[in-house]
Structures are given as structure tokens and as C-alpha cells.
N, C-alpha and C positions, 0 to 999 in steps of 0.2 A: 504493500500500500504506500502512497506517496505522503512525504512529511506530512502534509494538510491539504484537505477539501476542502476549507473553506472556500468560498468567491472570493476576499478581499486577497489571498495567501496565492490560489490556485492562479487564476489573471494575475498577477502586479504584474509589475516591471518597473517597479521602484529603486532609484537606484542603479537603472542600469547606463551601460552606456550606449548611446544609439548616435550611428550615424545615418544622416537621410542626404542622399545622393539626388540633387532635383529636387529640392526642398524649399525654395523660396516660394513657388507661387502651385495654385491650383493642389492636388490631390496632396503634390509631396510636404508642400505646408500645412494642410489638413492632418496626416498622419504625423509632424513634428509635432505639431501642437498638442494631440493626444497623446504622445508618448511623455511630454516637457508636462503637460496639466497631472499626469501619475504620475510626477516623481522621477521621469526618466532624464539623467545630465545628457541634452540634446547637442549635436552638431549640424547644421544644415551647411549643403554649399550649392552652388550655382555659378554661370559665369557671371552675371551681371552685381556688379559690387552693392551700388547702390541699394538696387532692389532684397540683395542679401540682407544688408544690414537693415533696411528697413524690418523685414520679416522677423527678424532676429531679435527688436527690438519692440513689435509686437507680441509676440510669443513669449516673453520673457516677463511681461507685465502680467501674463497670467497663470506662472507657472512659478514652480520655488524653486529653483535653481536656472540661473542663466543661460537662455538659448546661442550657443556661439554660431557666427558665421565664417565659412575658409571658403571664399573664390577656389573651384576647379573647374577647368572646361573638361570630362572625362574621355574626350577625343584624345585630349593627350596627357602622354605615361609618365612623365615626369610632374605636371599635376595633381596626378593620379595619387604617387607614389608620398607627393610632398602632405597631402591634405590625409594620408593615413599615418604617416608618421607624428603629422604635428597631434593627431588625435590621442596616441598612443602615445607619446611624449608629456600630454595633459593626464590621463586616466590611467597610462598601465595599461589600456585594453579597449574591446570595442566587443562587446556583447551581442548587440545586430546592428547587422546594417539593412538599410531598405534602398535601395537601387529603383529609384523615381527617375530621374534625369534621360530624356525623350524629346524629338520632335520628329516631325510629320511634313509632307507636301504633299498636297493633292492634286494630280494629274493622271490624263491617261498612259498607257504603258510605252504609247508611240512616243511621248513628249517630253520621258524621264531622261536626264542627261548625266553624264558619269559623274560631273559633278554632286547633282542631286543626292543620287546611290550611295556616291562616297560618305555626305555628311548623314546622311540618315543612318546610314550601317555602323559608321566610323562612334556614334552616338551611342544609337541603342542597342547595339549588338557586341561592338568592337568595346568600347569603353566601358559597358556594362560587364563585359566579362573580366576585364581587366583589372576593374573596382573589386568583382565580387574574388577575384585570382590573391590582391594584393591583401585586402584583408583576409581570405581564407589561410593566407600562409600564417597568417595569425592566429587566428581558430584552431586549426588544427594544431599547433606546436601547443597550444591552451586547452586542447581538446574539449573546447566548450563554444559556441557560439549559434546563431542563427540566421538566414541572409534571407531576406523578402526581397523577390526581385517582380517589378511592376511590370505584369504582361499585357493581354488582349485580348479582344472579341478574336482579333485578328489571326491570332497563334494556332487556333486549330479551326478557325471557319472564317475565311481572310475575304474583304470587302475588295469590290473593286474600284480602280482608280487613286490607290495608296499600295501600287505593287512593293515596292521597299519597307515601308514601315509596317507590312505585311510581312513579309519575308524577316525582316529583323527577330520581329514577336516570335513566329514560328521560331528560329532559331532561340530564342532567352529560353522558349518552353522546352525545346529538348538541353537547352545548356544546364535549366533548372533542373532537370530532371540525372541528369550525368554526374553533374555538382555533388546531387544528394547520394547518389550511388558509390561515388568516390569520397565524400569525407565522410558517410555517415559511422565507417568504422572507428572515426577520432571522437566524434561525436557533436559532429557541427552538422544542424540541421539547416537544409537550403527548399524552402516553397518559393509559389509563385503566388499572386492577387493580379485577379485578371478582371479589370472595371468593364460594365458596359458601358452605355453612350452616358458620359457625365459632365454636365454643364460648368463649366471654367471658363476664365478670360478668356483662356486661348482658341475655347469652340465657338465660344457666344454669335459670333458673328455666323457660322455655321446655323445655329438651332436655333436664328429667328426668322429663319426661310421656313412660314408658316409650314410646308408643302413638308420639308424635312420632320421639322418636330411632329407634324401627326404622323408621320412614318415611323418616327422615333418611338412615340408613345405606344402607338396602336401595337407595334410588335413588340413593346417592350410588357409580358402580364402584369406588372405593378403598376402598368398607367404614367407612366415618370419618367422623365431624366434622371440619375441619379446625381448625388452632389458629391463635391470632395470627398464631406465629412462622414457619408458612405461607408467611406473603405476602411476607415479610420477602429470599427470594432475589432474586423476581420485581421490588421497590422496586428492590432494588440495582441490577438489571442495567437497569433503566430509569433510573437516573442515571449508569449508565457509559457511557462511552468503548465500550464490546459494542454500544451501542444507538444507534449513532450516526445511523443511517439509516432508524431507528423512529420514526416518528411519528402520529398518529391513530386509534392501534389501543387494542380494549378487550382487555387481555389477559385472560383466565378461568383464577383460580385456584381451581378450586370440584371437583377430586375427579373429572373427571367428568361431572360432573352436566349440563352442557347436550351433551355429547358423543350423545344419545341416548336416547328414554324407551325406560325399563326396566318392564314390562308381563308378567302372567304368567302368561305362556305356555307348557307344558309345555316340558322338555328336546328332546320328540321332534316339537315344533312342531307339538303338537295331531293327526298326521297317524294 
């Protein structure tokens, strides 16, 4: 039996150290903020300074212990490398990390250019693994840790017209799953949280094309966009102490939405 079942004992993550990879704005700032409101000594990074510090300094007025911010662009490895160190240099350790940090271009497949390809992969595939590589060699020597990496509708039932950031997701979902196959003899467990369609700055302008949101809603069974702060249960209970025996799963928190296509069909099934 495990020390304690309570709820308050089973969930924490009090105390822990959490870095959020893509954590200034949208989802990855939703999931710091819950981890920083329990007690967790948070680090967000991002490229943009500004915007960093500001979240940092949001977060931090509602939390007990101070939200830091570390500038990485996780495209690149010396970045990469500097933003886990100085973590580790602060705490001794990094208990989980959550691998947020993504972007997207939406085009059709004819129109995608190497450029394109490059920064979208170089992001969410190339950097993501490289984040979850750096801190893993950490994990494992500690034989303790947990790595939430942000996947997708897209990972195993891919949209069209975002062939790249398609392809990317697919790949984190088997990278997730390799990950957990490989460290879980140390004892570092690696899932995935894979959001449906959830309304942030960055879609906004997407899902007020009336035409889109009732597409959105209609096939999503909850009726809803989902938001940020969504995901933000699911984060938690994947760095708890609840999840101890969870490992290489993509969890779907999307509404619904891959539970079944929704197709329309009369009530009296056409008969």
C-alpha cells in the first residue's frame, strides 16, 4: 500500500521542482500556474523576455514561492543545455518537467517551404526531445523524475492543412512512448496530454470564424472549446504521487473529440 491515500498527500506536488518548457503564455502558463498555486518552486521559459517576465511576475503574486523566468529558444542546444543547468544549479534537481513550447503554420501541403518544416520540427519535435534528453540524463542518474510532454489531436488523427505540426505531434507521441520504455527501469516516468481545440491568444483569431467554432463545438460532445486551465488537472495528476504506475500513455484532454465521429445522422437513424 502506498504511504497515504489521502487526496491532499496522494495529488501534491508540493515542493516540487517543475520546469514548464513554453510557459509564458496560453496552456503552458495555465499548467505553471497550477503547479506554483500547490506549492510547486516553478521555472517557466520562453523566447520572448519580456512576455517571460511578465508571466513570471503574474504567477508569482498568486503563489508562495516565486515563479522564475530563463529565456530558451529550444531550437537550440546550447539554450537548451544553459536553462537546465541554471535550474539545477538553483534546486539540486528538477522533479518534472512539462514540454509546452510549440508552434504551428497553417497551409496546404503544396505551399509548405523547407523553411517552414524546418522551424516547426526544429521546435516541437527536435527541441522537445532535446529538452526532454537533457533533463532525462538527470532523472535517471536521480532515478526519480516525470516528463509531461504537450501532444495533439494531431499525433494519432492528424488535420489537414498543418502537415508539419502534424507530423511533429505524431513523432513526440511515439518519442513519448520510447522515452517511457527506456527510462522507466530508472524510474522516470514520461506521458503525454494531448488538448483538443482550446481557445488561447494564439487560436483566437482562428475560432471567431463563426463557421469554424460551430465545427468546433458540434464535434467536440462537451459542446466547448476547451481552455488553458483544462489541462491544468490532468498536468497535476501526472506529477503526482496518483500516477505512480502511469507511464507511456497519451492522455486526451480534448472534450470528447476523439471518443467518436459525430456525423448527421437523423435522431431516428435514418430508418
Amino acid at each position: 500500500m502506498p504511504s497515504s491515500l489521502r487526496m491532499n498527500e496522494l495529488f501534491s506536488v508540493d515542493g516540487q521542482v517543475v520546469l514548464v518548457s513554453g510557459g509564458s503564455r496560453g496552456i503552458g502558463k495555465a499548467i505553471a500556474a497550477g503547479f506554483a498555486q500547490n506549492g510547486a518552486h516553478v521555472v517557466v521559459t520562453g523566447r520572448d523576455e519580456p512576455t517571460l517576465q511578465k508571466t513570471a511576475a503574474e504567477l508569482s503574486a498568486e503563489a508562495p514561492h516565486p515563479v522564475l523566468p530563463h529565456v530558451c529558444d529550444v531550437s537550440r542546444l546550447d539554450e537548451i543545455h544553459a536553462t537546465v543547468d541554471a535550474v539545477l544549479d538553483r534546486f539540486d534537481r528538477i522533479d518534472t518537467l512539462v514540454n509546452v513550447a510549440g508552434v504551428n503554420r497553417r497551409k496546404p501541403a503544396l505551399d509548405v517551404t523547407p523553411e517552414d518544416y524546418d522551424f516547426i520540427l526544429d521546435i516541437n519535435l527536435r527541441g522537445a526531445f532535446f529538452m526532454a534528453q537533457a533533463v532525462g540524463r538527470h532523472m535517471v542518474e536521480r532515478r526519480s523524475g516525470s516528463q509531461i510532454h504537450i501532444a495533439s489531436l494531431n499525433t494519432d488523427r492528424p488535420l489537414v492543412n498543418v502537415l508539419p505540426y502534424a507530423a511533429s505531434k505524431a513523432g513526440l507521441g511515439h518519442m513519448t512512448r520510447v522515452l517511457a520504455a527506456e527510462w522507466g527501469p530508472a524510474g522516470v516516468r514520461v506521458n503525454a496530454l494531448a488538448p483538443g481545440f482550446i481557445l488561447t491568444d494564439l487560436t483566437r483569431k482562428l475560432w471567431s470564424n463563426q463557421q469554424m467554432l460551430q465545427w468546433g463545438e458540434t464535434n467536440t460532445p462537451l459542446r466547448r472549446l476547451g481552455r488553458p486551465e483544462d489541462m491544468v488537472g490532468t498536468a497535476l495528476f501526472l506529477a503526482s504521487p496518483a500516477s505512480a504506475f502511469l507511464t507511456g500513455q497519451i492522455v486526451y484532454v480534448d472534450g470528447g473529440f476523439n471518443a467518436a465521429v459525430i456525423w448527421p445522422i437523423p435522431e431516428d437513424g435514418g430508418m
